[in-house]
N, C-alpha and C positions, 0 to 999 in steps of 0.2 A: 544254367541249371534252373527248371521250373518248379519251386517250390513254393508250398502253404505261406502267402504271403503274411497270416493272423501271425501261423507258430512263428514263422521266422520276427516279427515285432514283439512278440512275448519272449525268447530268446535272448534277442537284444534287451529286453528291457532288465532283464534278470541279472544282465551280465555288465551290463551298464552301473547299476547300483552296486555291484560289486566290484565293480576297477574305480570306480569315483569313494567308495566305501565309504565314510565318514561327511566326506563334500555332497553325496549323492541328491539331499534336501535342500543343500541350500541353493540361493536365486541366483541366474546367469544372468543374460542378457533378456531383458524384457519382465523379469519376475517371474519368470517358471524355473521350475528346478535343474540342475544340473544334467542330471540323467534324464528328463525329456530332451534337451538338444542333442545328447549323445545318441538317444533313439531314435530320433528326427534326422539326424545325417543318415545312419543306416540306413533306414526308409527312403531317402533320397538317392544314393547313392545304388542300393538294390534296385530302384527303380527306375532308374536313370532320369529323374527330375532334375529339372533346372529349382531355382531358389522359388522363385513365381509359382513355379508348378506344385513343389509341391505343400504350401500355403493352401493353393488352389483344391487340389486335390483331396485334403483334408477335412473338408468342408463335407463332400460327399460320401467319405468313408467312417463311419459309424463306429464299427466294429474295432476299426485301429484309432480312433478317438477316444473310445473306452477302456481299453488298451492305457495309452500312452495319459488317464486322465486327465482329458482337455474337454471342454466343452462348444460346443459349435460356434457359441457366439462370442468366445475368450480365445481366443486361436491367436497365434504368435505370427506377425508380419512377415514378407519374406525375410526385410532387411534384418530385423532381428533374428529370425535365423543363420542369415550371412553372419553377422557382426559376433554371433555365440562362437561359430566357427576359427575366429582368430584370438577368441579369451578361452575359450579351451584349450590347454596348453599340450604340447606334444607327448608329454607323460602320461592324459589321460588317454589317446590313442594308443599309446605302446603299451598300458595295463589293459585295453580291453583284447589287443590281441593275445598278450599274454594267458587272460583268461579264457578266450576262445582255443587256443592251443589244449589249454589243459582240462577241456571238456570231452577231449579224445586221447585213447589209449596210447601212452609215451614207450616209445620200442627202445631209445638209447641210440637208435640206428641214424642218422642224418643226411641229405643230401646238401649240399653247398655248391650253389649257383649262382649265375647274375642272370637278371633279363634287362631289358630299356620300356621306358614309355614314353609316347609320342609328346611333347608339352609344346607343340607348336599350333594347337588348339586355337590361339588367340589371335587374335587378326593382323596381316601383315603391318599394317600401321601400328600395331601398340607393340607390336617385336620391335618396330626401327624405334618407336618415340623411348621405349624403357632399356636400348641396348642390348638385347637381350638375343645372345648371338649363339646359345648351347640349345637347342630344340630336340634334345633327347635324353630324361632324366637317367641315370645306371642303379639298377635297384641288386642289391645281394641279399639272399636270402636262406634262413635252415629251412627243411622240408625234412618232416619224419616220413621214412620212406613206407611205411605200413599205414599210416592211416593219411596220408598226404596234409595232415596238418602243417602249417606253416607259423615258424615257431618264434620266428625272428625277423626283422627286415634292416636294412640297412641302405638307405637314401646319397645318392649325389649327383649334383649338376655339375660338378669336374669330375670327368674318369678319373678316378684312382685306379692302381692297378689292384687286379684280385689278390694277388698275396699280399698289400697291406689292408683291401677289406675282410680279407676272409678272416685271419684271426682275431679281429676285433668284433666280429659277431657270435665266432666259437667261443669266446672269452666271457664271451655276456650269459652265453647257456652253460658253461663247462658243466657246472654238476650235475647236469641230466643227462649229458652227452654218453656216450658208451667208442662209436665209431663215427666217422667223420668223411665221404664218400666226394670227390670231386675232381675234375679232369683237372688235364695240367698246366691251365692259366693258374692255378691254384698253389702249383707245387716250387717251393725252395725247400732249403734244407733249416732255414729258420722258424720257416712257418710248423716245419713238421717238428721241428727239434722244442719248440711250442706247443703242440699238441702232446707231446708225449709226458712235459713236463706237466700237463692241466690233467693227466692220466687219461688220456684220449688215443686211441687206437686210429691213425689216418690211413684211409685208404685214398689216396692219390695216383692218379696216372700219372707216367713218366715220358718224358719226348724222348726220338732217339729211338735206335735198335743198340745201343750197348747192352754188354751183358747187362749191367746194372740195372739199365730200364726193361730188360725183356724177362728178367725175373721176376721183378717190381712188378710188373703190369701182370705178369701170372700169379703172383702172390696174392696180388688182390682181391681174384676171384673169389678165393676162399670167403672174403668179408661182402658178399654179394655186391660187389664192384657194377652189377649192370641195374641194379637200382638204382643208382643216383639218376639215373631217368625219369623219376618221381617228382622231379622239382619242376623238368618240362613241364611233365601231367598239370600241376597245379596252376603253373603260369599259362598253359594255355585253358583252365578252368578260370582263371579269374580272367583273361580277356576277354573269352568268349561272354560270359555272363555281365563285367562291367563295363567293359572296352579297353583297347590299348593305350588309352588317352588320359593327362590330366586334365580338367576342365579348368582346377584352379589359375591364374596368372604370376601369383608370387610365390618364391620358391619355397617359404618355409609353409605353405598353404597347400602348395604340392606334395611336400613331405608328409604332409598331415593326412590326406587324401587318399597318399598309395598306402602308409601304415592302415587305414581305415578300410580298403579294399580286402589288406590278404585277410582283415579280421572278420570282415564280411564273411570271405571263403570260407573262412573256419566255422562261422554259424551256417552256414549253408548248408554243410556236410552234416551238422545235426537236427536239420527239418524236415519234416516229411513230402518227399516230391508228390508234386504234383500226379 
């Protein structure tokens, strides 16, 4: 998606200070504030800058220097941007998506998917030196299916199968939840006998033409069952915009990464395109 590169850095900036809340002033890495490195990933990551790049980049752009209050000749190293990257903890990634979620209109409505991302990014010699034998991260995620916000994410480099991720991601949103929409990698009778108990209406496909499933899968309709094609929509919006790649090399930096990406999405959807 091409949009207003400024709005989208004021965005971030706003929403940065508010998932860091209290932490937001004080000094990270190198002695700039918390919420500058938060904004300085976005900016990387929307841009698809390397660490180098975007140091480099900074330099030339004015307008998001003033923004992000830096001044030209105080500018933060790459490495010290790298190194902010691994003392910002995963919590602050998961409250900025959380708050990019909730800058768009909540239906109650969900979709509940997985997609993969490519992590074989790093060079064949540092996969053999570091063991590193999964070259495809498994990402689960809710998708409100009216405003394609992406509300939640759920990271791993072992498959797990979807009915033990699925409910540990509806569990984390229950109280906003209303309906719960997902094919039938998704479906047992525990997961759903779990949804009902969290007061969650699941709309689940069912395998099989038994009566049971050919009801199931008509009933479902009713709960607009072909919406959960909205969580496609969104994952092929954030590859196409960031890539289907993590750049990072260690897993818990991957993790970091793809939570950072769907919260990118999410400010995306509220700037003004180009």
């Amino acid at each position: 998606m091409e949009i207003d590169l400024l709005d989208f850095v004021q965005k971030s900036k706003r929403l940065a200070k508010q998932a860091l809340g209290k932490h937001a002033g004080e000094p990270a890495s190198g002695g700039f504030a918390r919420w500058v490195h938060v904004v300085l990933h976005c900016f990387r990551l929307e841009e698809e800058h390397s660490f180098r790049e975007t140091a480099n980049r900074l330099k030339y752009m004015a307008e998001i220097r003033e923004v992000v209050e830096l001044d030209r000749d105080d500018l933060p190293d790459y490495t010290t941007i790298y190194k902010s990257f691994d003392r910002l903890k995963m919590w602050v990634w998961r409250a900025l998506l959380r708050l990019s979620a909730q800058q768009h209109p909540q239906s109650g409505h969900v979709a509940l998917d997985s997609t993969f991302f490519d992590r074989g990014h790093a060079s064949a010699y540092y996969q053999k030196r570091s063991n590193r034998s999964v070259e495809t991260l498994k990402v689960t995620t809710l998708t409100d299916t009216e405003s394609l916000a992406v509300l939640d994410v759920q990271c791993h480099a072992h498959w797990r199968h979807d009915t033990k991720t699925g409910p540990q991601v509806v569990r984390r949103n229950a109280d906003d939840l209303q309906y719960v929409l997902a094919d039938n990698a998704f479906q047992n009778w525990q997961t759903e006998y779990e949804y009902y108990t969290l007061g969650i209406e699941p709309a689940i496909y069912y395998r099989g033409s038994s009566v049971n499933a050919v009801s199931n899968n008509a009933l479902i309709q009713e709960y607009d069952y072909t919406q959960r094609w909205m969580a496609e929509t969104s994952y092929s919006s954030v590859k196409r915009s960031l890539g289907d790649a993590v750049r990072a090399r260690f897993w818990y930096r991957e993790f970091r990464e793809i939570v950072l990406m769907f919260a990118i999405h999410n400010i995306e959807q509220l700037c003004e395109p180009l």
